[in-house]
C-alpha positions as CSV (number, residue, x, y, z in Angstrom):
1,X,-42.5,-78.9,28.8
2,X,-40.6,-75.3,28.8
3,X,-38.6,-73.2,26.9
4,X,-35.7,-74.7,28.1
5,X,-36.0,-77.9,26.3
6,X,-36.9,-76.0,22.7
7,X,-32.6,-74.8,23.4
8,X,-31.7,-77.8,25.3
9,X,-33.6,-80.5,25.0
10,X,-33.1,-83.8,22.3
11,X,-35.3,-83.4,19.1
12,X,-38.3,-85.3,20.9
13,X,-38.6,-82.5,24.0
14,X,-37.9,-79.6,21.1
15,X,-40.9,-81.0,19.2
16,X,-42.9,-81.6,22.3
17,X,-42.4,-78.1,23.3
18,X,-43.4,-76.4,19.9
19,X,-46.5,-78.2,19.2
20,X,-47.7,-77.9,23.3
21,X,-47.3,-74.3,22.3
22,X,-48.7,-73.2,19.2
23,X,-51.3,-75.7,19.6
24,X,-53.9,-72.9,20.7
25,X,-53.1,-70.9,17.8
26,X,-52.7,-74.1,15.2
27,X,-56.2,-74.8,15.7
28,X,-57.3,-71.6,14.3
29,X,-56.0,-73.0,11.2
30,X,-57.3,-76.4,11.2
31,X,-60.0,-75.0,8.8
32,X,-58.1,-73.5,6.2
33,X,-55.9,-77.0,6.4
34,X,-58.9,-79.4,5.9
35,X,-60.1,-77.4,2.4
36,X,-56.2,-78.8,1.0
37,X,-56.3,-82.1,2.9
38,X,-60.2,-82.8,1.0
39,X,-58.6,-82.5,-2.1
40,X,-55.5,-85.1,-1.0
41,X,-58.3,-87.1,0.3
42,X,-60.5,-87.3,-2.8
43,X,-57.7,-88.1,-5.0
44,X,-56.1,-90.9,-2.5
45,X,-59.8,-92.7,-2.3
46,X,-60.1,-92.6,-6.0
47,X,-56.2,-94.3,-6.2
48,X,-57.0,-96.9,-3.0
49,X,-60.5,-96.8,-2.0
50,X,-61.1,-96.2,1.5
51,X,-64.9,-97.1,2.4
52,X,-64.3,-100.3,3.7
53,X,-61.1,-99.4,6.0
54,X,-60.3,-98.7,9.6
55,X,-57.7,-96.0,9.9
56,X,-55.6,-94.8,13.2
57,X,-53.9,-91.0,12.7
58,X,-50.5,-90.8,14.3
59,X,-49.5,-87.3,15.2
60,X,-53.0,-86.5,14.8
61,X,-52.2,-82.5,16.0
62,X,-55.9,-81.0,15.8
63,X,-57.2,-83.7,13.9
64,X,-57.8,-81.8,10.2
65,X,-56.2,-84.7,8.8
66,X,-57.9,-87.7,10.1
67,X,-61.8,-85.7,10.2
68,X,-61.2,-85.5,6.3
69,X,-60.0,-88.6,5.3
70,X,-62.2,-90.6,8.1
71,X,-65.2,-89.1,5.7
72,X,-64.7,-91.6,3.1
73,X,-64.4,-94.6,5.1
74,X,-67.8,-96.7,7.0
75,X,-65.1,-97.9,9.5
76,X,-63.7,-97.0,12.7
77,X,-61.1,-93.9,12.9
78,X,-58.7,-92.9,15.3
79,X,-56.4,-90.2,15.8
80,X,-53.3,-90.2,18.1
81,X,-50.9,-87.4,19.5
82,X,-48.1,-86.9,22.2
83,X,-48.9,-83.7,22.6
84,X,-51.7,-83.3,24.9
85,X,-52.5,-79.7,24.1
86,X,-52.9,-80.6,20.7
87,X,-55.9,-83.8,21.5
88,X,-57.3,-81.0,23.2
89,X,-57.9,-78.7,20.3
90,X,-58.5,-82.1,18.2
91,X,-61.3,-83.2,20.6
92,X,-62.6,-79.6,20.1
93,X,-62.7,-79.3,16.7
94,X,-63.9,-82.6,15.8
95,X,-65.8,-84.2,18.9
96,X,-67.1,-87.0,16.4
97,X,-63.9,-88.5,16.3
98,X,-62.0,-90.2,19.0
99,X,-58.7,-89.4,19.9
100,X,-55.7,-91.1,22.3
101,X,-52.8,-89.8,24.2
102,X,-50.0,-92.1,22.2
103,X,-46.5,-91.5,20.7
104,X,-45.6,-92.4,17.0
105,X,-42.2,-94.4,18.8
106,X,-44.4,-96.6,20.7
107,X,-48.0,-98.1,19.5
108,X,-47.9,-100.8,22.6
109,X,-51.5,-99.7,23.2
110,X,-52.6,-100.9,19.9
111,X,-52.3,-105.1,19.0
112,X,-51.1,-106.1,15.5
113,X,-52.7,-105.3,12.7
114,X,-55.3,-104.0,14.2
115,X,-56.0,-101.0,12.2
116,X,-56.1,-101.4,8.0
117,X,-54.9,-97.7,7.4
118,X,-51.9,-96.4,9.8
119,X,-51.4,-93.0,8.5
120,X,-49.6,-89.9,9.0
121,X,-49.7,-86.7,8.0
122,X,-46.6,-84.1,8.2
123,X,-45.1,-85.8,11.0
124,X,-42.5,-88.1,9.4
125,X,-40.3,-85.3,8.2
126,X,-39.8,-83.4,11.8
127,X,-37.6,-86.5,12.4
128,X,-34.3,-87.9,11.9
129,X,-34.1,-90.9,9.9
130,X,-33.2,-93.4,13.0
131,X,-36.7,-92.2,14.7
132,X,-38.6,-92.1,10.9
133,X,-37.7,-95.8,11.0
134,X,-38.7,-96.7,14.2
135,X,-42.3,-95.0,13.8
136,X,-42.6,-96.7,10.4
137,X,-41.8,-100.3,11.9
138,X,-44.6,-99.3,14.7
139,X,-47.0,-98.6,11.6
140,X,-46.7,-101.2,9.7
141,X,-46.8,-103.8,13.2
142,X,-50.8,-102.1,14.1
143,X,-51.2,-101.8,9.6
144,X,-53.1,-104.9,7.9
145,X,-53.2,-103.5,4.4
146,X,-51.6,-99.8,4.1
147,X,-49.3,-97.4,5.5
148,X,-50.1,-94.1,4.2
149,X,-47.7,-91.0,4.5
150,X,-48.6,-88.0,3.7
151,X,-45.6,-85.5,3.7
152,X,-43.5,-83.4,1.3
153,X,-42.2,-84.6,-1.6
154,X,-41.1,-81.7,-4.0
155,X,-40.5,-77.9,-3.9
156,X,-41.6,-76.6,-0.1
157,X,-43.1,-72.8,-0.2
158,X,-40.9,-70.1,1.6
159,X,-43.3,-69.8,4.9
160,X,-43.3,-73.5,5.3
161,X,-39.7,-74.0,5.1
162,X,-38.7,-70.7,7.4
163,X,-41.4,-73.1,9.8
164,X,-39.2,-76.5,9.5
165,X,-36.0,-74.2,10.3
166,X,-37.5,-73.6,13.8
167,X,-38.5,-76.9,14.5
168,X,-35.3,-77.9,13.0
169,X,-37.2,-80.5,10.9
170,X,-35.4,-83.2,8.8
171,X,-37.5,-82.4,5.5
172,X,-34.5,-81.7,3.0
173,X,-33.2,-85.2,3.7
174,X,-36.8,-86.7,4.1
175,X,-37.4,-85.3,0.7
176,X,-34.6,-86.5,-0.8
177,X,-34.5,-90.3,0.9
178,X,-38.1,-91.1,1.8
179,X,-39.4,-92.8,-1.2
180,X,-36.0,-95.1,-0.3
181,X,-36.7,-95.1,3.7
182,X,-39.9,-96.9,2.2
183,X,-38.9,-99.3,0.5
184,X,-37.0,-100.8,2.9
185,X,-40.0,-101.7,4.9
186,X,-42.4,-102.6,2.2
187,X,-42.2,-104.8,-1.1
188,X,-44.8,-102.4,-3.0
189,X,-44.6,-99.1,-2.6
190,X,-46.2,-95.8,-4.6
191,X,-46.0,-92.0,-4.0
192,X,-49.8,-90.2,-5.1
193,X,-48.4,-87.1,-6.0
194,X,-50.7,-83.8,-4.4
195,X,-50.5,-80.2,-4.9
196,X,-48.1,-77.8,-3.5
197,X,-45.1,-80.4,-3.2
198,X,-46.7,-82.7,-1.5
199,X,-48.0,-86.4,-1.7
200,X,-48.8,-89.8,-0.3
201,X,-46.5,-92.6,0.2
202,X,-48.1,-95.8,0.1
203,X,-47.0,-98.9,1.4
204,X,-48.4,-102.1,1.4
205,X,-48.7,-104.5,4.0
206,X,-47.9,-108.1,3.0
């Protein structure tokens, strides 16, 4: 990937392109995201307990989200990424935890419900609703009990958002339509609200 598909290229390439590049300097960060994502974590095992559950991380980046919630489950966990560069820094910072080159779009790697937790964590928004579907369908084919997403849900801080205007994210409309994206998919769904505007969609496998 170059510069040339960040200007030129469809919303996939574009995304491709910025996480391949800020992936050396996003790991610097992956600290200072885990002390937030604990916090998520503990609140979401005390809502759905976790001990007993297999999870697999889509869009996995450099892995804060699935080392911190991976710490309250016995079972296996397994974090996915298309972007190479970032399993790299994932692999890095959390060499305990195995990670695969995979895209959201396409799971084929991974049989049906294979996994009981397919989560993700601020990936869904970066999308357009078509794609959001299609990632959600693949999550809840691999998903035997859950599909967790945790995203945005409320007011978005003024760093944050000037980040989703270069990506060219979707959040405003996932924001405002997610909770309904959801429930087109699943029978029983639930938002666990977080801090900062943020929160965890749940939806149950039937």
């Amino acid at each position: 990937m170059n510069i040339f598909h960040y200007f030129f290229g469809n919303d996939k390439q574009r995304a491709e392109f910025i996480f391949d590049f800020i992936a050396p300097f996003y790991g610097y960060i992956d600290n200072l995201l885990s002390d937030g994502f604990t916090k998520t974590c503990i609140k979401l095992n005390d809502e759905i307990p976790l001990s007993e559950l297999s999870i697999l991380d889509i869009g996995t980046g450099t892995g804060a989200w699935i080392s911190n919630i991976s710490k309250f489950s016995n079972k296996k966990s397994v974090g996915t990424d298309f972007s190479k560069k970032m399993l790299h820094q994932a692999k890095k910072n959390h060499p305990n935890i195995e990670f695969i080159h995979a895209d959201g779009e396409n799971l084929s790697s991974f049989e049906d419900n294979s996994y009981d937790v397919v989560t993700a964590s601020f990936v869904l928004h970066g999308m357009k609703a078509p794609e959001r579907e299609i990632v959600l369908k693949e999550m809840k084919r691999v998903a035997r009990k859950y599909v967790m997403i945790h995203d945005f849900h409320d007011k978005t801080d003024a760093f944050v958002r000037f980040l989703e205007f270069m990506e060219r994210s979707d959040y405003k409309n996932f924001k405002k339509n997610f909770r309904k994206e959801m429930s087109q998919h699943f029978d029983k769904t639930e938002l666990i609200v977080a801090k900062r505007g943020t929160g965890i969609y749940v939806g149950e496998v039937s």
